[in-house]
NUMARVO-258984 format. One line per field, with one value per residue: x negated, y negated, z negated of N, C-alpha, C in turn; residue in one letter. Coordinates in pm, 1 decimal. Layout:
BEGIN
n.c1 X;...
n.c2 Y;...
n.c3 Z;...
ca.c1 X;...
ca.c2 Y;...
ca.c3 Z;...
c.c1 X;...
c.c2 Y;...
c.c3 Z;...
residuo A;...
***
This chain:
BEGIN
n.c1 2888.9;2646.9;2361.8;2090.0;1822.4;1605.4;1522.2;1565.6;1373.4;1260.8;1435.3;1436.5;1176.4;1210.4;1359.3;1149.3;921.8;1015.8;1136.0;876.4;776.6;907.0;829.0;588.8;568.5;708.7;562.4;322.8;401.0;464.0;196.5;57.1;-23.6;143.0;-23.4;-296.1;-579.8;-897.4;-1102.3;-1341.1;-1640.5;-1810.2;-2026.0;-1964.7;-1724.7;-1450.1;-1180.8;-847.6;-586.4;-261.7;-26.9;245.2;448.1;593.0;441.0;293.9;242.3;-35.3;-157.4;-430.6;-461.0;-705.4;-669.9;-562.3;-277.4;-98.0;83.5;350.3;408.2;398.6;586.5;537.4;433.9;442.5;219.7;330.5;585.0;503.2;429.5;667.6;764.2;619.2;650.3;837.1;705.1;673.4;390.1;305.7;317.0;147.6;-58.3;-163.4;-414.0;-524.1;-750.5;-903.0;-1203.3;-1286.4;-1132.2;-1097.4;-1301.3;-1201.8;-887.9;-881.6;-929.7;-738.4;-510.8;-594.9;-549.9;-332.9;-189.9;-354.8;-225.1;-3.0;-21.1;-126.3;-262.4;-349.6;-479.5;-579.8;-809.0;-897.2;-1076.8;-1289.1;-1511.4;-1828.1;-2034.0
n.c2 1185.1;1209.9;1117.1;901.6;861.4;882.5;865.8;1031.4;1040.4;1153.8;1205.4;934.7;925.7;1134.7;986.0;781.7;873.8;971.7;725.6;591.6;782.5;741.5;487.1;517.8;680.4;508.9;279.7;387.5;452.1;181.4;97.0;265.1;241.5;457.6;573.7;701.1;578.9;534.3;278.4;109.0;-52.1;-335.8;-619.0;-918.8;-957.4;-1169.1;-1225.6;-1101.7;-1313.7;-1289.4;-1446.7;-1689.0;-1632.7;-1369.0;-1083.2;-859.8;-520.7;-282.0;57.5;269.0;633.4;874.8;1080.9;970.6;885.4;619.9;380.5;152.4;-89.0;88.8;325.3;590.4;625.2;666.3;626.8;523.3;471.7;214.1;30.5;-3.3;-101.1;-317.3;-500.2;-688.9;-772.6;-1137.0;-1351.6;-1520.7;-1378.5;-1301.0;-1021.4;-783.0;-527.6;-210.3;29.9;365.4;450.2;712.4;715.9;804.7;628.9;583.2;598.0;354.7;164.4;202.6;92.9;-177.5;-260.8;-213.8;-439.1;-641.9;-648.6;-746.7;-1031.8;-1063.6;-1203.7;-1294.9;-1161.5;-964.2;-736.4;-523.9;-493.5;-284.7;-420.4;-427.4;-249.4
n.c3 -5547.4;-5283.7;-5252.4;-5108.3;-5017.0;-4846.8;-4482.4;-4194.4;-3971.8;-3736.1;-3469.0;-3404.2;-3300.4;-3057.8;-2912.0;-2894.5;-2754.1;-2501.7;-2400.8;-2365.1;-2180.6;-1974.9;-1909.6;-1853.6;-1622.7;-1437.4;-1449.4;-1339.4;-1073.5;-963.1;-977.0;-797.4;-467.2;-207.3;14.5;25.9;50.6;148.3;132.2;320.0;260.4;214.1;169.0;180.9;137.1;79.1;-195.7;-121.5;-59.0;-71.7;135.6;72.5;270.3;462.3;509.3;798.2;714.2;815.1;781.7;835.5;809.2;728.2;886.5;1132.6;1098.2;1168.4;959.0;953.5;702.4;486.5;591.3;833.2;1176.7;1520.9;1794.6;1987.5;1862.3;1733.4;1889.4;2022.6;1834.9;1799.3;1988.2;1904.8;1723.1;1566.2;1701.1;1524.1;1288.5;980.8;955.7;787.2;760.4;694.5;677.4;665.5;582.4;683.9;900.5;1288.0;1510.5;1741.0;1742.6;1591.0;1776.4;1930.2;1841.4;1771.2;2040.0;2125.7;1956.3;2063.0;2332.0;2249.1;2204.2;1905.0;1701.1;1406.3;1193.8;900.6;740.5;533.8;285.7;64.7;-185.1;-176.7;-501.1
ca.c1 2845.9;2485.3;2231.2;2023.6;1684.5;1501.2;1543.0;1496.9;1278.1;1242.4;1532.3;1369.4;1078.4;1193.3;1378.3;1039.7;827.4;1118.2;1194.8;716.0;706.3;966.5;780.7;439.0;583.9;721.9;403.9;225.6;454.5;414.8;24.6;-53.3;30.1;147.5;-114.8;-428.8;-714.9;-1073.6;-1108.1;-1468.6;-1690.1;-1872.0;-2086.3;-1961.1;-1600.5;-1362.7;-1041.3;-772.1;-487.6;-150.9;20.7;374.1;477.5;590.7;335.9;332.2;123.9;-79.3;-226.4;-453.9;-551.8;-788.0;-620.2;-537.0;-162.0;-34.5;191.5;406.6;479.1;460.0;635.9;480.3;490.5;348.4;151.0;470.0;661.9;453.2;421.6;802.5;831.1;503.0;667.8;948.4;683.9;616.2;249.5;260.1;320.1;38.3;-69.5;-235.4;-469.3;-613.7;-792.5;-978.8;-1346.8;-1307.0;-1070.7;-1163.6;-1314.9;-1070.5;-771.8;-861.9;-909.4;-610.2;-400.3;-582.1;-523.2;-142.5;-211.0;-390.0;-156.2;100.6;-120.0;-99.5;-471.1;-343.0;-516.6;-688.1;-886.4;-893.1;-1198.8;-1336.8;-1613.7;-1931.0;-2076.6
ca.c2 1151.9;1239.0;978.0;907.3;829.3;924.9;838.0;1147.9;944.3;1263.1;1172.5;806.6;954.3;1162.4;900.8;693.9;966.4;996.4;580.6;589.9;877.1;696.3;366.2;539.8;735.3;419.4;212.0;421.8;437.3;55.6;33.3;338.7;285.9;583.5;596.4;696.9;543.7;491.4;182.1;87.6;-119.8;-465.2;-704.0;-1041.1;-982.2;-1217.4;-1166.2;-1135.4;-1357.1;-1312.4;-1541.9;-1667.6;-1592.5;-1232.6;-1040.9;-714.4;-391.4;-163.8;115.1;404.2;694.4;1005.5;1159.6;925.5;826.6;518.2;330.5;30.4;-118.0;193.5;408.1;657.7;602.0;692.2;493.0;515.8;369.0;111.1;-15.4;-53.9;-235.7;-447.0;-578.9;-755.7;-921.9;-1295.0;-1359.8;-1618.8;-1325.9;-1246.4;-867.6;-723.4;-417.7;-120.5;131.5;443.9;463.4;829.6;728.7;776.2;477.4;541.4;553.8;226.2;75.9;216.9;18.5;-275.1;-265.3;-214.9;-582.1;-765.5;-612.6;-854.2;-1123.9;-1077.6;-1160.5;-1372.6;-1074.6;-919.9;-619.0;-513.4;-384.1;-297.1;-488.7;-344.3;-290.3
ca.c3 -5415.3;-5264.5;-5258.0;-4984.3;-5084.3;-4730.5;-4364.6;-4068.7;-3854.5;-3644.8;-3424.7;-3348.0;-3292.1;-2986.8;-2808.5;-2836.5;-2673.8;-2427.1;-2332.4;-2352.1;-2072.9;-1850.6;-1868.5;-1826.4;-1528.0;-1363.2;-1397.1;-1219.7;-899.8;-905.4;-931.2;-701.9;-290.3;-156.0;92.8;4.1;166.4;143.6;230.9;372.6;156.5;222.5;63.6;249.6;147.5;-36.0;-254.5;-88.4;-179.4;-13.9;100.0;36.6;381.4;505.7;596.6;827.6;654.9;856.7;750.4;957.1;736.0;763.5;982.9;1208.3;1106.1;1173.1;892.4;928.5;585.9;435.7;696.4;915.9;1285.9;1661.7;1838.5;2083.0;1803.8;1679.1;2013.3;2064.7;1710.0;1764.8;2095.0;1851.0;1610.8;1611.7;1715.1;1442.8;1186.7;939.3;985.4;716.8;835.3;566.6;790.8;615.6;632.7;774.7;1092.9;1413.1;1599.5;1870.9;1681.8;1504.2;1868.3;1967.1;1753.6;1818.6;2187.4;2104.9;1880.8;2159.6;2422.5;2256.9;2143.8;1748.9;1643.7;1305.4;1128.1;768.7;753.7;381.7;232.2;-88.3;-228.2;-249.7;-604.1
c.c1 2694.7;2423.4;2138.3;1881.6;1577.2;1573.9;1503.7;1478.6;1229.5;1282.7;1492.6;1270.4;1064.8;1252.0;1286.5;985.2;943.6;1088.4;928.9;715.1;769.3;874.6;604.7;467.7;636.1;594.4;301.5;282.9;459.0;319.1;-7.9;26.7;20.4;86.7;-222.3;-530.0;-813.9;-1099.1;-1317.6;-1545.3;-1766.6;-1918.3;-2023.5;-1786.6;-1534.0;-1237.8;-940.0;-640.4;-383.4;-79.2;167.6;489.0;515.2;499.4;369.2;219.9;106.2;-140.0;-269.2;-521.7;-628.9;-782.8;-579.0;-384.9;-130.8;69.0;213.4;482.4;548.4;524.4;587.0;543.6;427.1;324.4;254.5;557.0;607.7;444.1;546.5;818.6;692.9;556.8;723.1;861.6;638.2;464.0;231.6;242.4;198.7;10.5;-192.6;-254.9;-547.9;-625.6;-891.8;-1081.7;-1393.3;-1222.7;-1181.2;-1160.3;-1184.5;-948.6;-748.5;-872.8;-775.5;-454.2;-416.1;-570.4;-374.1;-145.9;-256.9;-272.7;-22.7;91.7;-90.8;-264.5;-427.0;-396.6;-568.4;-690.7;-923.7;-999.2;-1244.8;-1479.5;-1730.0;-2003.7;-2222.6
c.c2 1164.2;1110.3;1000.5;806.8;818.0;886.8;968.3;1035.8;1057.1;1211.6;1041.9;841.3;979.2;1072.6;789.7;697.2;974.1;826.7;593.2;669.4;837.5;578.2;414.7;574.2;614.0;330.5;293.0;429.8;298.7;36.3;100.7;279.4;431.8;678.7;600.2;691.8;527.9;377.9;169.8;-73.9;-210.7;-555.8;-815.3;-1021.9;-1090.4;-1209.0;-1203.7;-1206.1;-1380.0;-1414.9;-1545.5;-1600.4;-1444.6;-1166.1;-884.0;-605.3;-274.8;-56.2;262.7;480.1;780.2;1027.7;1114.7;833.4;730.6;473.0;193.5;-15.8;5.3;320.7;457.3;649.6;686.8;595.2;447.0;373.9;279.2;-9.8;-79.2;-177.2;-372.9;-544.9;-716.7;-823.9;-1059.5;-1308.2;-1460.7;-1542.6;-1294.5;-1080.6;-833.1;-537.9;-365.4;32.1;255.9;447.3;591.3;822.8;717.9;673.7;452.7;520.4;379.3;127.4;91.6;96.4;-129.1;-319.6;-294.9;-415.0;-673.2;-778.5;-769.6;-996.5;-1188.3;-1075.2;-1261.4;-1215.2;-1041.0;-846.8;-618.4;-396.6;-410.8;-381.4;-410.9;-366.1;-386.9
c.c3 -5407.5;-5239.7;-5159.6;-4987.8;-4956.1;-4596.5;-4255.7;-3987.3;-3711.9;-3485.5;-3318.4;-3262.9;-3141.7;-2905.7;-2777.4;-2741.4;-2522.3;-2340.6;-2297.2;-2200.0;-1921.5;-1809.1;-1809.9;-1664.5;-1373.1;-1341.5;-1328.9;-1065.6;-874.3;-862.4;-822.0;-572.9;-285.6;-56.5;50.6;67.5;73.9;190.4;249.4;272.3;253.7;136.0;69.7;193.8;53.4;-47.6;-166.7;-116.2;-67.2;-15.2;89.3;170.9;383.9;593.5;625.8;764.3;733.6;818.8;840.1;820.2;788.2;875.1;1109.1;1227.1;1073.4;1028.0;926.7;828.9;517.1;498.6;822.7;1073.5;1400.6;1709.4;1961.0;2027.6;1729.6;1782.3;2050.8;1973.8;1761.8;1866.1;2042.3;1763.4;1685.1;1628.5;1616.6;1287.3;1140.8;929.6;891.1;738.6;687.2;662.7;662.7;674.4;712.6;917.4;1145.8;1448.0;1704.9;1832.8;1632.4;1676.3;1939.3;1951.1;1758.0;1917.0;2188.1;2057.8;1976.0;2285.7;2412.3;2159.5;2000.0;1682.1;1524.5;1203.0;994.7;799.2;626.3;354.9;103.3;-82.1;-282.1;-418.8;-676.3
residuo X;X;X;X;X;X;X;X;X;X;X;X;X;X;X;X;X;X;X;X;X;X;X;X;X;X;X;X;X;X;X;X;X;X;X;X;X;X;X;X;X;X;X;X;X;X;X;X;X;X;X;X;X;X;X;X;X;X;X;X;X;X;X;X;X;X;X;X;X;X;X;X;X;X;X;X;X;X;X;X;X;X;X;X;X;X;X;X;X;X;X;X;X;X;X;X;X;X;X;X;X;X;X;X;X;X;X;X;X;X;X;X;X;X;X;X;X;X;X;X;X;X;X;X;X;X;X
***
């Protein structure tokens, strides 16, 4: 009978590199948002700390497009959904430093229209 003196560690090896590239590939779709903004910098700001509550997520990028919690809208349909929130809801706002002014008033016109001013405005911290 043969004797077995050695281990192929080969084998291990690739299902490491394998289970490593899934976990690398998932932590990054946690950390990044799928929206990429710029946000606008300030000296006066402090950390934001969510609270336990449900909060709604706006976001305006570059270009001008609207998101609600992630999901791209018109200012049509943001308008329909904003009718349905609670004015007691917290509304967390992340605007890009390259929108247009008008766009960003746009949206808050829609927000006063149905008197939701419990607001944040999320900005980076200047260095």
């Amino acid at each position: 009978m043969k004797r077995f003196d050695t281990i192929n560690v080969i084998p291990l090896i690739d299902v490491m590199l394998v289970l490593l590239a899934m976990v690398l590939t998932t932590a990054s779709f946690i950390v990044h948002d799928s929206i990429k903004l710029d946000l606008p910098t300030t000296e006066s700001t402090q950390a934001y700390q969510p609270s336990d509550q449900k909060s709604i997520q706006l976001s305006l990028d570059k270009t001008g497009q609207l998101f609600l919690d992630q999901v791209p809208l018109s200012l049509q349909q943001f308008q329909e959904k904003a009718a349905l929130f609670n004015p007691k809801d917290a509304i967390v706002i992340q605007i890009d430093q390259a929108t247009k002014f008008g766009d960003f008033v746009k949206v808050v016109d829609i927000l006063k229209k149905y008197l939701l001013t419990n607001l944040t405005f999320l900005t980076d911290k200047a260095k």
